[in-house]
C-alpha distance (Angstrom), angle and dihedral (degrees) to the residues before:
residue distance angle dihedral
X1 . . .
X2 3.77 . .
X3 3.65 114.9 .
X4 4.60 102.8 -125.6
X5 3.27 127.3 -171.1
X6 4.24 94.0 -100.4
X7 4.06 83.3 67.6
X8 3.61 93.6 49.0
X9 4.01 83.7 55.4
X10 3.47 93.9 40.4
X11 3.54 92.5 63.3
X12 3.71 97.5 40.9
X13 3.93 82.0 55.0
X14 3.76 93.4 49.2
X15 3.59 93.4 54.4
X16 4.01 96.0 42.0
X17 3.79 81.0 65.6
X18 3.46 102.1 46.8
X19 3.79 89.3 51.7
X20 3.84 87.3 45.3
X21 3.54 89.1 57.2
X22 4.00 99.3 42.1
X23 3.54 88.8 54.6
X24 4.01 96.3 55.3
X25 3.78 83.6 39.1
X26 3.56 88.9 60.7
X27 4.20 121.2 72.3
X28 3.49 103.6 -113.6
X29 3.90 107.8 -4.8
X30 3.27 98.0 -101.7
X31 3.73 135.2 -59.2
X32 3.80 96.7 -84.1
X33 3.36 111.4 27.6
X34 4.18 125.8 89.3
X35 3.67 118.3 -46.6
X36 3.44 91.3 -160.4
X37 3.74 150.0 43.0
X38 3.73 151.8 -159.9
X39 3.76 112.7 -110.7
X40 3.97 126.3 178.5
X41 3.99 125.0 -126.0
X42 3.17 97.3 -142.9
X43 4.16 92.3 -166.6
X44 4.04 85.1 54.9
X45 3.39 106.2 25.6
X46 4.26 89.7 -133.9
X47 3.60 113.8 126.1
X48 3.94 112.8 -133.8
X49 3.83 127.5 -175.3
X50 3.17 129.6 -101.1
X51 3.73 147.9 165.8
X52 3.90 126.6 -59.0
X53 3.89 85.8 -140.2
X54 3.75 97.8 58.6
X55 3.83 120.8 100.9
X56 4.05 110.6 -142.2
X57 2.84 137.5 -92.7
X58 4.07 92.3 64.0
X59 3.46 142.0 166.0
X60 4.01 107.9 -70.4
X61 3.78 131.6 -162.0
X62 3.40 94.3 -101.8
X63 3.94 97.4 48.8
X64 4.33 126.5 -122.5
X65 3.81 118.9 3.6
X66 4.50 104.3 -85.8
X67 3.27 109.3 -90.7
X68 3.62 97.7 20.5
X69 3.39 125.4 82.8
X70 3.79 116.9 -148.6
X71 3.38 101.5 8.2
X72 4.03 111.6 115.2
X73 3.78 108.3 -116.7
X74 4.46 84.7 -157.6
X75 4.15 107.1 99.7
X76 3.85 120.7 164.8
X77 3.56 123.1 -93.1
X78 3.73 135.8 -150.2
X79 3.46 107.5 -147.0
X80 3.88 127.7 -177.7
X81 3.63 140.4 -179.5
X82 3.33 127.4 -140.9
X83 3.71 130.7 -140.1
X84 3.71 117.5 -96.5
X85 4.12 92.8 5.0
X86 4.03 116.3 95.8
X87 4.01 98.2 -154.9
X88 3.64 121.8 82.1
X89 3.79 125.4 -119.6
X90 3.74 126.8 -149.6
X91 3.53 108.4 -144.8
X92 3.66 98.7 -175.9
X93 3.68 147.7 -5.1
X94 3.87 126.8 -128.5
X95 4.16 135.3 -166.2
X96 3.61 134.1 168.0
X97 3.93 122.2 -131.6
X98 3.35 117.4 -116.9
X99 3.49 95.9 -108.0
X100 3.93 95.7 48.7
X101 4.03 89.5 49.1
X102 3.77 91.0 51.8
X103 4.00 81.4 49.8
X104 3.65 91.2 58.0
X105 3.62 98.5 38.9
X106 3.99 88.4 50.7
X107 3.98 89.0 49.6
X108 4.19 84.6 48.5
X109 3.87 89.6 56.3
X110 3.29 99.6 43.2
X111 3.33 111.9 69.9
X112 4.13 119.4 -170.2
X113 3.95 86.2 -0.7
X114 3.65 116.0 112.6
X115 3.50 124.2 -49.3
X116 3.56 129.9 -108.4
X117 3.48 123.4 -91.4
X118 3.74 105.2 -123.8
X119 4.21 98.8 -164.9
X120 3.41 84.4 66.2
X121 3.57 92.5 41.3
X122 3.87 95.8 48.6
X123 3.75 88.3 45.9
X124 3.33 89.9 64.2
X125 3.19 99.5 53.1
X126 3.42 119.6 104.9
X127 3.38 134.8 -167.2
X128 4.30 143.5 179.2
X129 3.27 145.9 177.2
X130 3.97 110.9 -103.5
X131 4.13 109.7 -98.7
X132 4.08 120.1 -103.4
X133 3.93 85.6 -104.4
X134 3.93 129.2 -21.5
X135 3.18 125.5 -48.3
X136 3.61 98.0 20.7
X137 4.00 108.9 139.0
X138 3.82 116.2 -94.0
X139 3.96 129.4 -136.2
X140 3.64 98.6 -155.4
X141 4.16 111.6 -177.5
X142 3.88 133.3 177.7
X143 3.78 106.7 -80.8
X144 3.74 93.9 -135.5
X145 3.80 88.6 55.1
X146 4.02 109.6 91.6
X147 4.14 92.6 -105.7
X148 3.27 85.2 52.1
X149 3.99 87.8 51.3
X150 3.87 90.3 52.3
X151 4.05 93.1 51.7
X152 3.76 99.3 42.7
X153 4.25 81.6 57.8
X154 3.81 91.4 45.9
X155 4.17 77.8 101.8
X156 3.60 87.7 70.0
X157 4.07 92.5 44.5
X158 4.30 82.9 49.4
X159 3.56 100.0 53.4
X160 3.64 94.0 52.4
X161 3.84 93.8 -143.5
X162 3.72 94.1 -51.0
X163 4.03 118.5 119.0
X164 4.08 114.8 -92.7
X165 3.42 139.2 -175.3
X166 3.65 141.5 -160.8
X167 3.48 120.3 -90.8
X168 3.45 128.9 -146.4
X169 4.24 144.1 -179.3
């Protein structure tokens, strides 16, 4: 097998989310890293900050998701900007299922117990590219799946070939 490019970025990929996941995993992310983070409203369509601790969905500004009632409308956003253009640009959205967040909560609380186990964590890990305007309906899909490959590089597709960074609160 000849080793391309695409498994080069694969593996980049692979360990972005492992890292990803380590750092929610953790308590607070660390004692020098971000304290906060973009999230998406996905009722408004604003992005708000929130903190690095929090598991999405969260609470948002404007309170549960329409038309369903105790569901946080808050999911985390990856926002970059791009060199030479002021406004930000969310690239892609990303939520936990339920039973991956009470994973990582679990693996919070229990401190020197067993470790979490992160295919069942990345599993549930879902991720979408944000809507055309609010309200728009959302395909969300594992991230490790390979849909969920193609939106976490949407970054690459935004930038257009110029340099970006991430952008944080």
């Amino acid at each position: 097998m000849k080793f391309t490019w695409q498994h080069l970025t694969i593996i980049v990929v692979a360990l972005a989310l492992v890292g990803t996941i380590g750092w929610f995993v953790m308590e607070d992310g660390g004692g020098d890293g971000p304290k906060k983070l973009w999230f998406y409203d996905l009722n408004t369509g604003e992005l708000f900050a929130g903190d690095v601790a929090e598991l999405p969905p969260i609470a948002a500004p404007s309170g549960d998701l329409k038309n369903f009632s105790g569901t946080p409308a808050g999911v985390l956003a990856s926002v970059i900007k791009i060199e030479g253009d002021e406004a930000k640009k969310i690239a892609f959205l990303q939520a936990y299922t339920p039973d991956a967040k009470q994973m990582i909560e679990a693996s919070r609380q229990s401190q020197g117990g067993a470790p979490a186990d992160y295919e069942k964590i990345m599993a549930g890990t879902m991720v979408a590219l944000p809507p055309a305007k609010a309200g728009d309906p959302i395909k969300w899909v594992a991230m490790s799946s390979p849909d969920g490959y193609k939106i976490t590089m949407a970054m690459e597709t935004l930038a257009g070939g110029k340099p970006y960074s991430a952008d944080l609160p």
